[in-house]
Each structure stands twice: as structure tokens, then as C-alpha cells.
N, C-alpha and C positions, 0 to 999 in steps of 0.2 A: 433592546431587541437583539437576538443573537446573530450572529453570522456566520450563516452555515457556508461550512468549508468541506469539499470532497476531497478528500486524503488522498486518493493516488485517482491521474489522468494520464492518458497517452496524448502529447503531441507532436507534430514531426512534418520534417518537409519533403516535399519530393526528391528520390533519388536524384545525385548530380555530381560530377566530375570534384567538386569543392568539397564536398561531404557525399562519398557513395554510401553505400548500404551495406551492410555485410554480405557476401557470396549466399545465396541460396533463401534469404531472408525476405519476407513479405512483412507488408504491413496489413493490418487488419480489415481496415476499408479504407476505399476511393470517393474520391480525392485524398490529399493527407489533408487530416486532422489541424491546422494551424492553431496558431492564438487569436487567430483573428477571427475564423470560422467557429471556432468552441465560445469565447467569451459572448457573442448574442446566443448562445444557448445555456450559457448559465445565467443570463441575464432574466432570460424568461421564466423560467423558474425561481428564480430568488438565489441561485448561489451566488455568494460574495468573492470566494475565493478558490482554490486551487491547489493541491500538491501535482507537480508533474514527476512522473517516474519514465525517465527514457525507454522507450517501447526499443525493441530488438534491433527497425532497423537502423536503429542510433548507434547500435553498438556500444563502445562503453565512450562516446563521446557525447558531452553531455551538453554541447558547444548552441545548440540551437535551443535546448530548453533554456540555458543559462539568459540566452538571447531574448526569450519570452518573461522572463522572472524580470530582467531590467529592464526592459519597456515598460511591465504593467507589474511594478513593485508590489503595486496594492492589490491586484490578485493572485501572484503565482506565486511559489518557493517550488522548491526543486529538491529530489534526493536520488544524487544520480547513482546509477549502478557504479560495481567496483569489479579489479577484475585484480583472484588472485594471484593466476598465472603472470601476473608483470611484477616481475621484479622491482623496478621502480616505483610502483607504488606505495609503499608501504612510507618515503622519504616524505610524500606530498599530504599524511595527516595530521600530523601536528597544527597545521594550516589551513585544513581541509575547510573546516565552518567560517574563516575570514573569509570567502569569497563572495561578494553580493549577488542573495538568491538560494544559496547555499543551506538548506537547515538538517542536512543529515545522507546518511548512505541507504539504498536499498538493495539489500545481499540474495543472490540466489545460491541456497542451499541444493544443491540436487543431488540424488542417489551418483549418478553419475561420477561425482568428482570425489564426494565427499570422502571415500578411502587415503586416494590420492594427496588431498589436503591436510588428512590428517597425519600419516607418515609422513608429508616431509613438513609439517608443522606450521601451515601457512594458515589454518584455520584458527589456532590454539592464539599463534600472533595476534592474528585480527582481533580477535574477542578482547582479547588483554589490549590492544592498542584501542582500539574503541571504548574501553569503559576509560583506559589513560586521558585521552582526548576528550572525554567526556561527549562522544558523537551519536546521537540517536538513529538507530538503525530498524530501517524495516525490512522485512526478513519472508523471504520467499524458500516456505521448505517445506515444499512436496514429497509425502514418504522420509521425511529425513527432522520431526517436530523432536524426537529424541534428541537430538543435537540441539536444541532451543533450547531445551529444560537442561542438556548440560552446562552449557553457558551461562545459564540463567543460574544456576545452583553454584558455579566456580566463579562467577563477576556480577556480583549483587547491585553494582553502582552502571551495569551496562545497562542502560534502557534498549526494547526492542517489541516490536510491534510485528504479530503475526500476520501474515495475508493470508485475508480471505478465509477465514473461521476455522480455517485446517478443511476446506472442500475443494482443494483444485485437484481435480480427475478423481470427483466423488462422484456419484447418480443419486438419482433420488431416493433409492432405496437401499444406499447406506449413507446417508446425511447422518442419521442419526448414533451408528457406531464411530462417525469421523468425528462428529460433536463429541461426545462419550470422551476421547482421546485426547481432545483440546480443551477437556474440562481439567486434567490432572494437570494441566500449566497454569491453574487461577490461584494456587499457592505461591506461585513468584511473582511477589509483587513489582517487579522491573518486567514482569510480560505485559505488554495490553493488545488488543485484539482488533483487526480494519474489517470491520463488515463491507466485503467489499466482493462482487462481482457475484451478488445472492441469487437476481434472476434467472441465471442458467443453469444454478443449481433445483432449479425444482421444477417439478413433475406438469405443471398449469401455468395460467398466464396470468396478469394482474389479476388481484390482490397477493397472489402466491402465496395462498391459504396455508401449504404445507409447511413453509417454513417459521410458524406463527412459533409453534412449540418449541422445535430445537433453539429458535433466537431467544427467544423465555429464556431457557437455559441454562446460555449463554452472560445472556445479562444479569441473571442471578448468581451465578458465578462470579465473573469479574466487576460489574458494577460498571456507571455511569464512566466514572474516572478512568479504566482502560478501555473503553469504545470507543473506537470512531467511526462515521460513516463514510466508504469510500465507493464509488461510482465503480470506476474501470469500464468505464464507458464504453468503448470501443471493441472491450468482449461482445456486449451487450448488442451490439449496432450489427457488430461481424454476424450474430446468431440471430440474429433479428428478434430477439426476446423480450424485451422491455424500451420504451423511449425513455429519456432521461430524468423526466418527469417523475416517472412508473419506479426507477429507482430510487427514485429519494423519497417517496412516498410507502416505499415497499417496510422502511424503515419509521416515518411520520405518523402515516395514517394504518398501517397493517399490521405487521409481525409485531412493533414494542410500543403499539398505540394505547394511550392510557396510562403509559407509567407517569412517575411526574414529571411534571415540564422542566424543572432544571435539570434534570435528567437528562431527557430528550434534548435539551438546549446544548449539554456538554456531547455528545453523542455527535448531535452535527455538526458541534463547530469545537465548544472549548475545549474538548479533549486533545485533540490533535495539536492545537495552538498552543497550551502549554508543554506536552511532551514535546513538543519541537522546538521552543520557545519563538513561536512566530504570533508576538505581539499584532492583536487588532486593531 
């Protein structure tokens, strides 16, 4: 029987003097998100397990998700954000995956930096120290999927997992030229793809009829082997768009309902678990 695992969650504690919050930073909804609050709600539905990705107001400390991974080994792994403005980080990969809990980095790409990074060379670094280390990276790059396919084309042995289908700050009616754009990355075979936080991408409410086609695809394109299903729950909750439920069926029972089951089987679970190497 498979065990489905949602590839990226937000969890997080309340602001506090021990662990503040970044300056100006909110979190998505109230109460915070816990481990202790989330796991009876993946119970109820049937998820087994977990990727946690430190939501904002974590900052790049990754100190309390680490804290949810070793309590409840057998549900959580962690890919904590990286930051490339600190100089000192770049000493602490070599080592980076020994940490228990630890299965990889999640990079935000943004328009924003990406010049900046690139002239003084701290992008180019990353890429090459990460396929070095061999570290699986999931990759947050809004307007900036260019830079994924350069990397991908210059460090063959980098594995790297796109968020969210190439739709973050898409509308529903250019889903399907954003699809279009994220179909020219199904030739690198070291890209694979997080279907993740699909609900607010579309125009309706469960089943989310619209997105039947573009996920078709999608998954014709990359194949069973680069999908994974990922929640991101907490968009979802913030927008009031879908329950968690509604997500994971949006996937099951709607958009790639029908293909074969070992399919679907890797999709929500074993895909992520080998690209990460997090053993069930």
C-alpha cells in the first residue's frame, strides 16, 4: 500500500523572544500551524508523512521544523530554506544532509535578487556546490524558471524540483500559457515537478474542473517519476479555497484520475521519497 507523502508543509510556532519572526512578516493563518495540530489532520485523510519547507516567519532558521522531523522521524523530513546573502554559508554544505531530519534545500529564486546573484557569483556557486554535495533542491522561481533550465543544462547530476507547476502569481486565465513554459523544462531529465498549491490556482471550487487539462499535460510531459503531490496547505486555508482533503483528491480522484495506479501511487508518495532519498 503506498504512503502518500505531501512534499512541502508550512509549520511554525508562535512568535517569541527565543525564536522571533522576521520584521514585518506574518504568517498565513491562526493559531500557528504546529506538529502537533497538523499530524490529526494528515491522519484523517490518510497522509503518512511530510516535507516541511520553513514558512517566512522562520526565516532562514530552520530550528523548529528540525525539532518536528526528530520528534516524529516517521513523519516529517525538512528542506530548509538557504540564504545567499551569508557569507558563511556556503562552509556548512558539505555537511549539510548529515543533519537528522535534513533531506535537501528549498532555494528561492526571485526576480528580485537574481541579477545581484548572478554578478557577484553566488548563484553559479550554489548550483555547482549542490550538484558537488549531491543535495536535492527544491526551487522556488517565480518569473525567473530561465535560470532552472540554465542550471539544469550546466549541472546534469543537480537534481531540482520545481514549485508549484510554474503558477505562482498565475490567474486562471493564463494557467495554461504558464503550463506551456514549464513544458520546455520536461527535456531535463534532473527537473521534476511539486504539484503543489493547485487550488488557488483555478477559476471554481472542488473538483477544479479547469485544471483537468493543463495537469494532463503536465504529466505527459514529465511522467509519473518527476511528480509529486504537494499540499501547501496553508495557502490553501489562508484563501479558504480547498480543505486538505479537497487537495489531495484534487490530484486522486480529479485532474490525473484514471491514469495507472503505480502512477498515481508514485505521484503521492514514491516520487518524492526517492528524489530525496527518504526511505519508507
Amino acid at each position: 500500500m503506498i504512503m502518500i507523502t505531501d512534499a512541502q508543509i508550512h509549520l511554525w510556532e508562535a512568535d517569541s523572544p527565543d525564536r522571533p519572526w522576521p520584521p514585518g512578516v506574518t504568517a498565513d493563518v491562526e493559531p500557528p500551524l504546529t506538529a502537533e495540530r497538523f499530524i490529526p489532520m494528515m491522519d484523517e485523510i490518510g497522509v503518512s508523512r511530510a516535507v516541511i519547507s520553513p514558512p517566512g516567519v522562520s526565516g532562514f532558521d530552520p530550528s523548529y521544523a528540525l525539532e518536528c522531523a526528530q520528534r516524529y522521524p516517521d513523519r516529517f523530513a525538512v528542506t530548509s530554506r538557504w540564504n545567499l546573502d551569508d557569507p558563511g554559508a556556503r562552509a556548512r554544505l558539505p555537511t549539510w544532509l548529515q543533519q537528522p531530519g535534513i533531506i535537501g534545500i528549498r532555494q528561492g529564486i526571485l526576480p528580485s535578487n537574481l541579477e545581484r546573484w548572478r554578478d557577484g557569483g553566488q548563484l553559479a556557486q550554489f548550483w555547482a556546490d549542490a550538484e558537488r554535495y549531491d543535495i536535492p533542491l527544491m526551487v522556488f522561481a517565480p518569473g525567473t524558471i530561465q535560470e532552472v533550465a540554465h542550471a539544469a543544462r550546466r549541472h546534469p547530476g543537480l537534481r531540482m524540483v520545481l514549485d508549484h507547476v510554474n503558477l505562482v502569481g498565475s490567474t486562471p486565465a493564463n494557467v495554461d500559457e504558464r503550463i506551456s513554459t514549464l513544458l520546455e523544462l520536461a527535456q531535463f531529465k534532473n527537473i521534476a515537478v511539486k504539484l503543489g498549491a493547485l487550488p488557488i490556482r483555478s477559476a471554481t471550487r472542488f473538483p477544479f474542473d479547469d485544471l483537468r487539462a493543463p495537469l494532463r499535460r503536465v504529466y505527459d510531459a514529465f511522467g509519473a517519476d518527476r511528480l509529486m503531490w504537494a499540499s501547501d496547505h496553508t495557502t490553501t486555508m489562508k484563501q479558504d479555497k480547498a480543505s486538505y482533503l479537497e487537495n489531495l483528491e484534487l490530484i486522486r480522484n480529479s485532474a490525473l484520475s484514471g491514469i495507472p495506479a503505480p502512477d498515481m501511487d508514485r505521484i503521492l508518495g514514491s516520487t518524492v521519497s526517492e528524489w530525496f532519498r527518504w526511505p519508507a
